[in-house]
N, C-alpha and C positions, 0 to 999 in steps of 0.2 A: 793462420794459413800453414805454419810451420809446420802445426800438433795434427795437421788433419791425417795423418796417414796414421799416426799410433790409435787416433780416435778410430778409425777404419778397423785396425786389427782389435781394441779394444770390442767393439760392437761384433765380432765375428764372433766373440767369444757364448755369444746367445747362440749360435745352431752348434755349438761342438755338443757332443752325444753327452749326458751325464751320467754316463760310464767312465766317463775319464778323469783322472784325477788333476785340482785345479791348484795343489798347492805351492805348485813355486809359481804358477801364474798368479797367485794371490800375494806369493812375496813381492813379485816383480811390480806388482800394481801399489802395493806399497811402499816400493821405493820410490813409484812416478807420484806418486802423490804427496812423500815428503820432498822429492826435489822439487814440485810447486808450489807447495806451502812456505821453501826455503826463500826461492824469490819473493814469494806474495809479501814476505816479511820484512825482504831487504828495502823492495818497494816502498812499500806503506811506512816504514821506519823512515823513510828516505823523504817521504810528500812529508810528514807529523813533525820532522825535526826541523822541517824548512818553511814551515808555516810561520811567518809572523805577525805581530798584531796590523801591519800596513799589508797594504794589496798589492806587495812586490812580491812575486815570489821567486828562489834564486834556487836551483836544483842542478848539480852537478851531475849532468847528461851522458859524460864518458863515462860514468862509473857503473850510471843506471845501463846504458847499454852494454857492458863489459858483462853484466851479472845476467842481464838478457839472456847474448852471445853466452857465456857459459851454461845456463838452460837446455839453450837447444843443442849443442852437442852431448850433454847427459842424456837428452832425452833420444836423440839422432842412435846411442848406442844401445839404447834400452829397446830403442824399438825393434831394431834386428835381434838382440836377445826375444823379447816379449812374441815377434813376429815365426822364429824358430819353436819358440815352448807352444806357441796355439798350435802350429802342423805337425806339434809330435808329443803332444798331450798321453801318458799312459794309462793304461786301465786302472780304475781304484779298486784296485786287492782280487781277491777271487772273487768275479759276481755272475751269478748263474741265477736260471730263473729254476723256480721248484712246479716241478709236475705232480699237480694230482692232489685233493684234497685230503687233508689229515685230520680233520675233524679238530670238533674244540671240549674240552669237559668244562663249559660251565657256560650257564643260561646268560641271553644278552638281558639286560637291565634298561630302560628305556627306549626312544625312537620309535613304541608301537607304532604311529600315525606314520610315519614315513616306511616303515616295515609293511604296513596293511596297504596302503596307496601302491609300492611298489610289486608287492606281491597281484593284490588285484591289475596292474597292468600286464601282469606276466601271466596269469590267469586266463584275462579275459582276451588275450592276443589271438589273433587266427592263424591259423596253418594255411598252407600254400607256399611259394618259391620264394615268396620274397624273403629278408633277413632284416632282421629288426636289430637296434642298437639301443641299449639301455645304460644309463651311468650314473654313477655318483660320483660327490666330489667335496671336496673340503678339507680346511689344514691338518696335517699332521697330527695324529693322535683323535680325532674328532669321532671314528666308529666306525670306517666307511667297511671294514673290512669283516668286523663282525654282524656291521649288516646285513652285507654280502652272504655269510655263514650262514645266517638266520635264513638266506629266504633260500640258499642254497638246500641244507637239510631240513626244509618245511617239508612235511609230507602229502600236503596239495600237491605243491611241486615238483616234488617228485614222481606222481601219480601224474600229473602229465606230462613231465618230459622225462621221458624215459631212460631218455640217453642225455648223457650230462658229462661236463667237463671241467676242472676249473686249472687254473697254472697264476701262481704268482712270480709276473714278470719282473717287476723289479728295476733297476737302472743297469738292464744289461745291455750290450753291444746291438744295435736294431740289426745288422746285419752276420749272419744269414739269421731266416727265421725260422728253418728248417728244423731244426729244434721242438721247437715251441709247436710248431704244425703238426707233427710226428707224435707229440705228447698228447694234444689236444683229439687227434683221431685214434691214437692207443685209448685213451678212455672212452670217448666213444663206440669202439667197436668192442672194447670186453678185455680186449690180448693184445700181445705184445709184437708177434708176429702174423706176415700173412695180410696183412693191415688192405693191402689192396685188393683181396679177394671173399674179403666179409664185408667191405665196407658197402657195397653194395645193397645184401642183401642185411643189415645188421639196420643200415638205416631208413629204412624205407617203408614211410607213412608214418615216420618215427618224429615226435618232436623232440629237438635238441633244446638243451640250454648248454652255453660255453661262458664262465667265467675269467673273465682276465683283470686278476688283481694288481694294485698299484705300478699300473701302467703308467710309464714318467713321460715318454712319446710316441708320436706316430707318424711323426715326418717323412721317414725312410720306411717306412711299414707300406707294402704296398697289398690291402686288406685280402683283395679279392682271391690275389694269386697267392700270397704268402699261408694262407690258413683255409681259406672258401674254395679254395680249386678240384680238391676232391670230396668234397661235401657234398649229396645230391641226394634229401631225404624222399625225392618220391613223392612230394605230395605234404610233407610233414613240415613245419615251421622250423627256422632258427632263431634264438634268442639271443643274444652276446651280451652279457652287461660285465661293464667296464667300472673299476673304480683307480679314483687318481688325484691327486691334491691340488690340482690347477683347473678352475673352468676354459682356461685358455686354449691346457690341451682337446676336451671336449670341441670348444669351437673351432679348431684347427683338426678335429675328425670328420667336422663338414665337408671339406673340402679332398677327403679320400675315400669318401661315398661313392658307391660305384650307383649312381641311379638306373643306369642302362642297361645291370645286371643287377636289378630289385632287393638292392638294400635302403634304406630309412632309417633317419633317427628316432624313434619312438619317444623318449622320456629321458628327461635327468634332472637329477635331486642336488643340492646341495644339502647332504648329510648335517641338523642343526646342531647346535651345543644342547646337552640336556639341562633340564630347567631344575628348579630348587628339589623338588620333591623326587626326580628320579636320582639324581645325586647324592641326596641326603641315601637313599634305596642304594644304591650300589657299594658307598662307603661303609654304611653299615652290615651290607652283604659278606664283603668282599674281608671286615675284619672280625665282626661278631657270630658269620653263619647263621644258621639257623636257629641260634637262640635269643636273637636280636641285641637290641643296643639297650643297655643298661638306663635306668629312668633316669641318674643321678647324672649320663653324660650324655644325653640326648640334646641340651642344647648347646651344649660345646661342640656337639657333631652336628648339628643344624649350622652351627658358625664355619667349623673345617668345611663342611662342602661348599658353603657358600662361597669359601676363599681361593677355590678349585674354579669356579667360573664356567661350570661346565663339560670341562672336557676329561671325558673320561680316562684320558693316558695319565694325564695329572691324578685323578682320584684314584687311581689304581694304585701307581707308585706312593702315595701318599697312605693307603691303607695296609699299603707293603709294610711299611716303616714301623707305621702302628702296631700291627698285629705281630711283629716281629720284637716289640719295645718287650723288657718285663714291666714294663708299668702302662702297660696297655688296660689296664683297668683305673689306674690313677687319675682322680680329676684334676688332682693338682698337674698333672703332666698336660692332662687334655688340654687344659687352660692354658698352659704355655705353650704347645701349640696352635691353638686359636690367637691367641696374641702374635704369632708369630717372632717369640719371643727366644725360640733353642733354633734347632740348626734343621728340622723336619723338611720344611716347604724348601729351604734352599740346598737339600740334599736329592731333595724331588726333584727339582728345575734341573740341577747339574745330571740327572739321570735320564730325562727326556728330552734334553739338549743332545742327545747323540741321534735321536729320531729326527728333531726338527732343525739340527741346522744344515742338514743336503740342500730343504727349500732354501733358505739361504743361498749357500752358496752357490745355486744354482740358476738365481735368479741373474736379471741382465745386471751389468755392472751398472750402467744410471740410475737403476732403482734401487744399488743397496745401499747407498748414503743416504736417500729421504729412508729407507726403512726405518734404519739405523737412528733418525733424527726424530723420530714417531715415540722412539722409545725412551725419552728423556723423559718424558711425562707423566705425571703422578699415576701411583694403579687407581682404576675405578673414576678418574675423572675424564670425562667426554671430551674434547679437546675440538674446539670451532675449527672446523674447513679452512674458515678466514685467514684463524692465529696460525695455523700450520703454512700457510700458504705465505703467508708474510714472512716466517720466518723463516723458510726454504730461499726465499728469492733474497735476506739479508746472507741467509751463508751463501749465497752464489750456487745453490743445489738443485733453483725450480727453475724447471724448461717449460713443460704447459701442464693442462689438467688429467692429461695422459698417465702423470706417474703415479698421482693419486686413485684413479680410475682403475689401473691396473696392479696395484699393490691390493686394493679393496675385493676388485670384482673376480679380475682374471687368476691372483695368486691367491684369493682367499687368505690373507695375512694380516689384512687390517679390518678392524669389526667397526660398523658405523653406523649411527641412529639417522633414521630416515626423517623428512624434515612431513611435519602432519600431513601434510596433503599428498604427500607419495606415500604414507609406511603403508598402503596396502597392492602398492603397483607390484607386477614380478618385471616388469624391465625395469632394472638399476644402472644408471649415469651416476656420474660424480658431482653433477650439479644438483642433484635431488637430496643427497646427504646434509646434513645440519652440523652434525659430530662428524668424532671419528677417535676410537683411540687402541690399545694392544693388548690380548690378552695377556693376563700376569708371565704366561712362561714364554711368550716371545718377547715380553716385555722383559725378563730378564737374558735371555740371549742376544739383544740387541745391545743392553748394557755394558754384558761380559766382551763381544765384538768389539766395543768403539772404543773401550777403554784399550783393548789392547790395541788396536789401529792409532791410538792417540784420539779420537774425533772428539769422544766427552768424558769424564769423567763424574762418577755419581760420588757426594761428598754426605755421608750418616754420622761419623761418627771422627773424633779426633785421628781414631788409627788409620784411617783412610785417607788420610793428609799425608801419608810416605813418601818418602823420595821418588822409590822408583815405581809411585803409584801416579806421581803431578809431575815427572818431568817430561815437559814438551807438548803435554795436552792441548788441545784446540780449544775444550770448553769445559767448564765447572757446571755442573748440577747439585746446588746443597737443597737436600730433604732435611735439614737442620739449618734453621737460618741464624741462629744464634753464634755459629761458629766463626763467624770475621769478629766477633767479640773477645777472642783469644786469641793472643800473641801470638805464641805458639803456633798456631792454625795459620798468621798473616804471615809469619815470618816463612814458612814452609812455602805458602803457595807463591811470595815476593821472588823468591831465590830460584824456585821450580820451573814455575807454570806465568810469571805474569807479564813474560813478554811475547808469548806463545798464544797464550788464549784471546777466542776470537768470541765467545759467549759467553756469558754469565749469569747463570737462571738462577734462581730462588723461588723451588718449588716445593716450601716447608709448610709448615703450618704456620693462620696467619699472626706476625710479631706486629704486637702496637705500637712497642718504641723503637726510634730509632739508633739502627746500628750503622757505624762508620763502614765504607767498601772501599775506600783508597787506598789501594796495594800498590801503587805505581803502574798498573795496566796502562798501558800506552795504546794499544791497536783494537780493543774491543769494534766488536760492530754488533753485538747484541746487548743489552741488557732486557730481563724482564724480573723486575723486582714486585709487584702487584701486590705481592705477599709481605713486603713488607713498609713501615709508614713511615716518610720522611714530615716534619712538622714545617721543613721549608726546602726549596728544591733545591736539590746536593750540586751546588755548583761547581766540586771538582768533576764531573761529568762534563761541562764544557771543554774539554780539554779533551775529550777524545773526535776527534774530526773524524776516526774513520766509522763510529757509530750511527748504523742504518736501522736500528731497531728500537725504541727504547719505549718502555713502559714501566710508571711507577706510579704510588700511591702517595698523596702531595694533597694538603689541605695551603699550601704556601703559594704564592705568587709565581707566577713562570717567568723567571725574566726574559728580559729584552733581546740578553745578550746567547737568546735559545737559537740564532740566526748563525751563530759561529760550528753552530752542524749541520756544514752545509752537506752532506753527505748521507743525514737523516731521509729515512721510508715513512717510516713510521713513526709516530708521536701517539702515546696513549697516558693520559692520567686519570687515574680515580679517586675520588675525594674520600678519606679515612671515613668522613659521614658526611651524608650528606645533607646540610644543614641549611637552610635560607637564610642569609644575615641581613637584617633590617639597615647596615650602613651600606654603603656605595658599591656597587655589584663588583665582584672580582672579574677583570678580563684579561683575556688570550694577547698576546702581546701582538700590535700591530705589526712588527719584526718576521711574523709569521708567513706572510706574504712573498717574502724576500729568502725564503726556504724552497728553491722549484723543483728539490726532486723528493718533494715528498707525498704519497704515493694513500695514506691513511691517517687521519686525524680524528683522534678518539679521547677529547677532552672534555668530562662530563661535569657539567653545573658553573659553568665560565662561559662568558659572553664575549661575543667575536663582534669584533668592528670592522667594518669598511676599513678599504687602506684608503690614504690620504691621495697616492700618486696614480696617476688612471692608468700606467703600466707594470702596476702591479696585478700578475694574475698567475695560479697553479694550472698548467696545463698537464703535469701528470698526476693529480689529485681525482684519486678513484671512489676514497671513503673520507665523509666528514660528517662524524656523529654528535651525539651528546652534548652539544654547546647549545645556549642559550644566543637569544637575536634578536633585534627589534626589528618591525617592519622595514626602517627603511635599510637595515643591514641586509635583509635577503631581495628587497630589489636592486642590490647591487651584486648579488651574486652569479647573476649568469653569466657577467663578463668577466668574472674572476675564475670561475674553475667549470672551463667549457666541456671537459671530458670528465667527469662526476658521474658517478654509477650509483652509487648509495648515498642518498642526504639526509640525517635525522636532525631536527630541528626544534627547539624550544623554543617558542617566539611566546615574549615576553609583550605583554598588553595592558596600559596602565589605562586605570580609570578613564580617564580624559580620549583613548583610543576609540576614533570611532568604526564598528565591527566590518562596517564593508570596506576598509583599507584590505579586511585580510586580502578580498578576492582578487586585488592588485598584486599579491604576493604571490596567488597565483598561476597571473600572468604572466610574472618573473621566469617561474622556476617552468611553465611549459615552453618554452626555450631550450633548455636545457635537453636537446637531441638524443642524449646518449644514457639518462638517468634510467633506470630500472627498480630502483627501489626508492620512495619516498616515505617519510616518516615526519609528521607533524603535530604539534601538540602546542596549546596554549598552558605556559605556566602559568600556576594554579585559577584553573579556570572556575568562574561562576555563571553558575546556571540561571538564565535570564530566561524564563520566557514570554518577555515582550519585547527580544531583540525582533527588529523588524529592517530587512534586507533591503532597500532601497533599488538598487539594480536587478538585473535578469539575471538565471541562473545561466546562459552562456557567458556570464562573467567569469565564472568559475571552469579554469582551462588546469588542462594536463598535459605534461609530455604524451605522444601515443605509442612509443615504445614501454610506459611504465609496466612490469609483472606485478610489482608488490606495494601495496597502499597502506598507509595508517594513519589513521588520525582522529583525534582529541582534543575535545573539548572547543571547538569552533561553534556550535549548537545553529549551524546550519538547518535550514526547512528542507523536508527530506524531498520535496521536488528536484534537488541541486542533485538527485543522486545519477539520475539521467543522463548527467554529462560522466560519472563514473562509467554509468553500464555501458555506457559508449566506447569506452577504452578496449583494442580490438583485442589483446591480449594479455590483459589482465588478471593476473591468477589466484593470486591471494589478496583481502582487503580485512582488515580491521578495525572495526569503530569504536572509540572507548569512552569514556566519563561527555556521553549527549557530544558525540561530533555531530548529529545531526538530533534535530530535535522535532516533536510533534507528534499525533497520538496518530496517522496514517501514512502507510507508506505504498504507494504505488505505484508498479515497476513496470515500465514500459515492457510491450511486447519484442522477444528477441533480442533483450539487454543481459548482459554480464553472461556471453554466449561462452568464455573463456577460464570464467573462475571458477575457480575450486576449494578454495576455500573462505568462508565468511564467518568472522566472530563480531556480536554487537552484543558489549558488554556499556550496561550502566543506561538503561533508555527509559523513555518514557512512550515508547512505541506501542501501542493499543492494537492495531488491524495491520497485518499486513499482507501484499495481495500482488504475488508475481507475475508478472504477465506473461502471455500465453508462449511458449520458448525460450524463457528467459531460465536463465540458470541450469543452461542442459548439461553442464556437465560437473555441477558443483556434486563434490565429495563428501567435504565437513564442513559441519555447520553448527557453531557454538553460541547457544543463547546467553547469557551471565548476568544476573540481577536484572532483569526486565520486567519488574514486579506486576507491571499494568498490563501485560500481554496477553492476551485472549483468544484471538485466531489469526491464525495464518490461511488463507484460501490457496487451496490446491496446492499441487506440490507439481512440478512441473520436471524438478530436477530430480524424479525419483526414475524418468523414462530411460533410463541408462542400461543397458543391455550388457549384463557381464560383469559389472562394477559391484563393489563396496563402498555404501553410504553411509556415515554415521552421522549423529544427532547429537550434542551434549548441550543439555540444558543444568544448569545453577541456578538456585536460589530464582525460579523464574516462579510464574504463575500456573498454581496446577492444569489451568488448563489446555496450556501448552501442551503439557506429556499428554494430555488426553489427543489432543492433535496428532501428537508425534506416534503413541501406537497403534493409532488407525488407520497409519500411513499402509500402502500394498507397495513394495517394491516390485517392477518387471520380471518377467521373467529371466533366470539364471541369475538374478542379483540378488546381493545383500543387505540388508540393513538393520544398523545396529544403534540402539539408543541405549542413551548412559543420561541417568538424572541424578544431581546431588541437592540437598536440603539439607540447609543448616537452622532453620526454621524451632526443630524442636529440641527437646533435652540433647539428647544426642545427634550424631549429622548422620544423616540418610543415604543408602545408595540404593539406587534400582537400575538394575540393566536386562537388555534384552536383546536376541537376535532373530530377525524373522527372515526367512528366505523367497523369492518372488515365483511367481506361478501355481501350484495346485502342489506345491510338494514343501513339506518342513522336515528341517533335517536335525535330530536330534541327535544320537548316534550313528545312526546312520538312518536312510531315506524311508517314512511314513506317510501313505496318503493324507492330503490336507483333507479332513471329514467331520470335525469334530465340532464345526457349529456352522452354522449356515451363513453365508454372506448376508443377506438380509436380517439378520440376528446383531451383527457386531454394533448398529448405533444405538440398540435397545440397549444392549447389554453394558456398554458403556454410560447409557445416558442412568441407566439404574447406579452403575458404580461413580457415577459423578453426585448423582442424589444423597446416596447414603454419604458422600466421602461430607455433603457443605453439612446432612443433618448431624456429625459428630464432630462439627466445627473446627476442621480442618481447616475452613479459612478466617476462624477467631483469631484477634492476638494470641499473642504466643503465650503468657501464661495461660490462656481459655483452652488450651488444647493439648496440655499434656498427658491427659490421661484416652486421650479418643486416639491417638493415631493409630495405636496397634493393629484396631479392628479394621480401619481403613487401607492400612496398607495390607492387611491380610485378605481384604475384600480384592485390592489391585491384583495382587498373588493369584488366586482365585481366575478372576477372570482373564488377565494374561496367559492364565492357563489354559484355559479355553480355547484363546484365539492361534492357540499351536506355534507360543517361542520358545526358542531353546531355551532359554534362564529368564524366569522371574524369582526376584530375588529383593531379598529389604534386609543388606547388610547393615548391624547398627554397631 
């Protein structure tokens, strides 16, 4: 209650103009955050040293309140400081917007498709009064601006809008905007003066375009009056496109739409990263010219741009360096910078860090510490939603899914892999993400930030062990894990950093043996060691009571005495390998139970028991994966961990088990109110089929909140699916190694009305047969080894209006794909099949894309005319003829010399049926 007023002025600091300059509000915030760091230590020093092995515990109250009381009078003076520097914030330096286009001397290098899309909306727009708003947007460096260029000097464009304008605004002062209006109709009307007696006649039946570059806000912008008030083209369009590094600001221009005086949003892009091939294009543009890139350093320059990641401010700066080196024709040079081995890349970074860190510091203050915490993590590795989120709520830094959401969506700062059944949606939530990690140059500005704030410290190399590089740090990051193997190295960080530091990651490459990490840390509350392998589990780790995080790699026993953290979130172990051992199962220590504020439990190939005492139970237990179970351990799980969201489970089934216990198991788990994710599998299952099921398939129950389903190796009769398709919102399901078993499967009408995505990998499924509504809004659909499959009747989920459908088939039966491209998607939608075979000498790929309705789109839009609908079952059934007469479905040594002609027959008539790619990559 005390902080609530510094938090108050802290949060004001999101509407001050970012014109203004933030840096002794940045010192000031870092003094408030090491005067709390200073208590949090005296604190936690204080509970760790008075901990003893009895359940007395004896803490010296006046002293802890004395260091309170001293807190908040530090903080009581910082805030009228902090309170005075937000209401009198100065301008940063001279900042002016620039009027009027000055052209570019050199051609843009990728983004065609978003250049042609944008252009044709500006094109195809109509005249009349109203005013359209166009934008783009994306981090720092990403193109937006020579986009912008490109469509600005296109000579279409120009030819229709006559009268054009452009101003890059910049993070100048929103008020006044007189300025900027004054500029925008001097170009418009030709001259300099006189401005209100041409404007008239200058515009009228004229279509405009006005540009306004790296606009940072529009809060204080009021559109209509400040720019639009003397605008009146008579009949003629206006066009505004806007570019700006926040989609936030975009969705905060909604809301200064004047609708009542006919303006609209029109369009806006998120400007993308250019992909390998235009990158490889600009680098060697940008250093070789026009005599291109020498043969002997083409793939070292295929390696440098891949290490660019796309963005072009990087590959610029990066070909600067180059072309500026004398040994810009050197391989041996190129190679050391592909290796990233001399000082190029990290002369680059410190040179585009003066473009990218304004977003920074310009963002709210709750979101630059998870920023900042994003970028601890290896380059190029995707980094789980989960593990992020776990480890924000151990440093005390996660409030909800808001900061995620809006570092990803709205700042365009963090780049994220969508999870299969979203990657083709255009609305993005943060619950539809799988990934998430930082592109290399914010991933080193985040670095160079924290270290100097104290938050982390990145540990390469022995020199980086300095004094005043580890003293006072919060956390170690070693990308060398070898390094606590050197005295040297412990002695430095004992002296430095080990009563300070609150994390300790080892995110090196992975070490098999083990290395010691007892430096005397006393206050840890992270470890994530994953990387590296302990042979039994490091029990000076008990000893840190204030550890909420811990993950490590342990083929050893977890002792008992894993209950003395009581403080622990998270529990995750990975086994070095993961090996079945024919002696007495390893298990999770019944102690485990008596741990209640742990929150994820991720212990793979270890068997969990029932606790003994029936008031044992984890009520804030969210996740509990990877552990093995006997039946009667998960009927005792509902009453153990009632608020479970995610359950993955190995249940363990011996001989003597008889198979309809499972469906008791789960009766168990549909209890369980609040689970969303379930994951089931029988270790190492054997495929029986003459299990025979004794009971009804309403035996077999589910939570009816579940979205995500998996399960293995049960060989369930695929009637039991029915109580699946019944599930009202179920989104994803996947069947693997015969969860369900039997050569037919059919699907009630108006079942699985929710999902979208289905994989059924490993079957012995023959016919399968949807019924009539059933599957209306599935997405992706993965076939994998279903050797025996033959048809599918109708496709029901293809009636999707708007959508993108994909198909992947594996190693299935050819007649599948013969199924699959005779499918019609509806009209405006997509559908795309992708088939692999591994079948012959080499592995196979065939893909394709057909678009729905009378039109296929190859480059762009061609009448569909090129064979008759009544043609496609001949034409197929001839290419299934020829495919069985050149024994295509021989064993596989009988058929290595016939596939060629067959798949070149497929080619062939794929072609016919008007898809964009047919293709037989080998």
């Amino acid at each position: 209650m005390k902080l609530e007023p510094l938090q108050t002025i802290v949060n004001s600091l999101e509407y001050t103009s970012p014109s203004r300059s933030r840096k002794k509000v940045n010192a000031l915030d870092r003094r408030v955050k090491e005067a709390i760091w200073k208590f949090e230590d005296s604190l936690e020093s204080l509970i760790t040293q008075h901990i003893p092995e009895t359940d007395i515990v004896s803490i010296d109250l006046q002293s802890l309140l004395n260091d309170a009381n001293s807190l908040i009078q530090k903080l009581k003076v910082m805030e009228k400081e902090y309170s005075y520097e937000v209401d009198n914030m100065p301008q940063d330096g001279p900042i002016s917007s620039i009027i009027g286009f000055h052209g570019t001397n050199s051609k843009m290098i990728g983004l065609s498709d978003q250049f042609k899309q944008l252009k044709r909306d500006l094109i195809t727009a109509g005249s009349g009064s109203w005013i359209h708003f166009h934008a783009l947007y994306g981090t720092a460096g990403v193109g937006k601006t020579a986009l912008a260029m490109k469509i600005y000097e296109d000579p279409e464009i120009q030819s229709k809008y006559e009268c054009r304008a452009w101003v890059t605004v910049g993070r100048v002062p929103p008020q006044p905007m007189t300025p900027i209006s004054q500029g925008i109709l001097a170009q418009l009307c030709g001259i300099d003066e006189e401005i209100g007696e041409c404007l008239e006649e200058r515009l009228h039946g004229k279509n405009c375009l006005i540009v306004l570059d790296d606009v940072w806000e529009t809060r204080r912008w009021n559109l209509s009056e400040d720019i639009l008030t003397n605008i009146n083209t008579g009949g003629g369009g206006i066009q505004i496109l806007l570019t700006s590094r926040h989609q936030k600001l975009m969705s905060g221009l909604r809301y200064k739409i004047d609708l009542s005086r006919g303006m609209s949003i029109k369009s806006w892009y998120e400007v993308r990263f250019l992909n390998e091939e235009e990158s490889m294009e600009l680098l060697c543009e940008k250093v070789f010219g026009d005599e291109g890139c020498p043969p002997q350093l083409h793939k070292l320059a295929t390696k440098i741009s891949k290490l660019c990641e796309g963005l072009p401010l990087l590959i610029l700066n990066v070909a600067h360096i180059l072309s500026e080196s004398e040994h810009n024709r050197d391989p041996f040079y190129w190679n050391e910078v592909a290796e990233m081995k001399n000082s190029v890349f990290k002369d680059a970074y410190n040179e585009i860090s003066k473009v990218l860190l304004p977003s920074y510091h310009y963002l709210p203050e709750r979101l630059k510490m998870p920023f900042l915490f994003i970028g601890v993590f290896a380059q190029d590795y995707y980094t789980p939603i989960s593990k992020i989120t776990l480890m924000l709520k151990a440093e005390g830094l996660w409030d909800n899914w808001d900061c995620l959401r809006e570092l990803a969506i709205d700042y365009s700062l963090v780049l994220c892999s969508m999870k299969s059944v979203n990657k083709n949606d255009t609305k993005k939530y943060i619950g539809e993400y799988k990934t998430c990690r930082l592109h290399s140059s914010w991933r080193h500005v985040c670095r160079e930030e924290a270290s100097k704030y104290k938050f982390y410290h990145v540990l390469n190399k022995l020199i980086d062990a300095k004094e005043e590089s580890l003293k006072g740090q919060r956390g170690l990051c070693l990308e060398n894990n070898i390094l606590f193997s050197i005295r040297e190295f412990c002695n430095s960080v004992r002296s430095n950093c080990a009563f300070s530091t609150r994390s300790l990651l080892f995110y090196g490459p992975y070490h098999q043996y083990p290395i010691p990490i007892d430096v005397s840390f006393m206050l840890l509350r992270e470890i994530d060691a994953l990387q590296l392998r302990f042979y039994t589990f490091p029990t000076e780790i008990l000893s840190l009571v204030q550890l909420k995080y811990l993950a490590l790699t342990c083929n050893g026993e977890v002792p008992a005495t894993i209950s003395k953290l009581f403080n622990l979130r998270a529990l995750i172990i990975h086994p070095h390998l993961n090996i079945i051992c024919c002696e007495s199962p390893s298990y999770v220590p019944i102690q485990i139970w008596d741990m209640h504020e742990l929150e994820h439990i991720e212990i793979l190939g270890k068997s969990l028991g029932a606790p003994s005492h029936v008031a044992a139970y984890l009520k804030n237990l969210k996740t509990l994966v990877g552990v093995n179970a006997s039946i009667c351990t998960v009927l005792e799980l509902s009453t153990r961990i009632p608020n479970i969201r995610k359950l993955g489970i190995q249940i363990e089934l011996t001989p003597y088990d008889d198979h309809n216990n499972l469906l008791s198991c789960f009766d168990c788990i549909s209890s369980l109110e609040s689970l969303k994710t379930l994951k089931l599998s029988i270790t190492n299952p054997v495929v029986n089929h003459g299990n025979v099921f004794l009971v009804t398939r309403e035996s077999l129950k589910f939570p009816q909140g579940l979205k995500k389903l998996h399960m293995s190796g049960m060989g369930f009769p695929w009637e039991y699916m029915d109580v699946i398709g019944s599930l009202p919102i179920l989104r994803v399901l996947k069947l693997r190694s015969y969860a369900f078993q039997g050569s037919h499967w059919e699907a009630q009408d108006g079942s699985f009305r929710s999902l979208q995505f289905l994989l059924i990998e490993e079957s012995d499924l023959v016919q399968w047969k949807p019924g009539y509504g059933s599957f209306s809004r599935l997405k992706y659909l993965s076939m994998k080894h279903c050797y025996k499959l033959k048809k599918i009747h109708g496709s029901p989920f293809l009636n999707q209006h708007g959508r993108t459908i994909e198909i992947e088939l594996e190693d299935c039966n050819p007649l599948a794909l013969t199924w699959a491209v005779q499918l019609r998607p509806s009209i405006g939608s997509t559908l795309r099949v992708i088939a692999f075979s591994s079948f012959y000498k080499k592995p196979t790929t065939f893909k394709s894309e057909r678009y729905g309705g009378d039109i296929i789109v190859q480059q762009r839009r061609i009448l569909y005319s090129r064979v008759a609908d009544d043609d496609i079952e001949e034409i197929i059934d001839c290419a299934m003829q020829r495919f069985e007469e050149d024994g295509s479905l021989m064993p596989k040594h009988q058929r290595q010399g016939a596939c060629g002609s067959i798949w070149t027959l497929f080619d062939a008539v794929f072609g016919c049926l008007g898809f964009k790619e047919t293709s037989l990559r080998r």
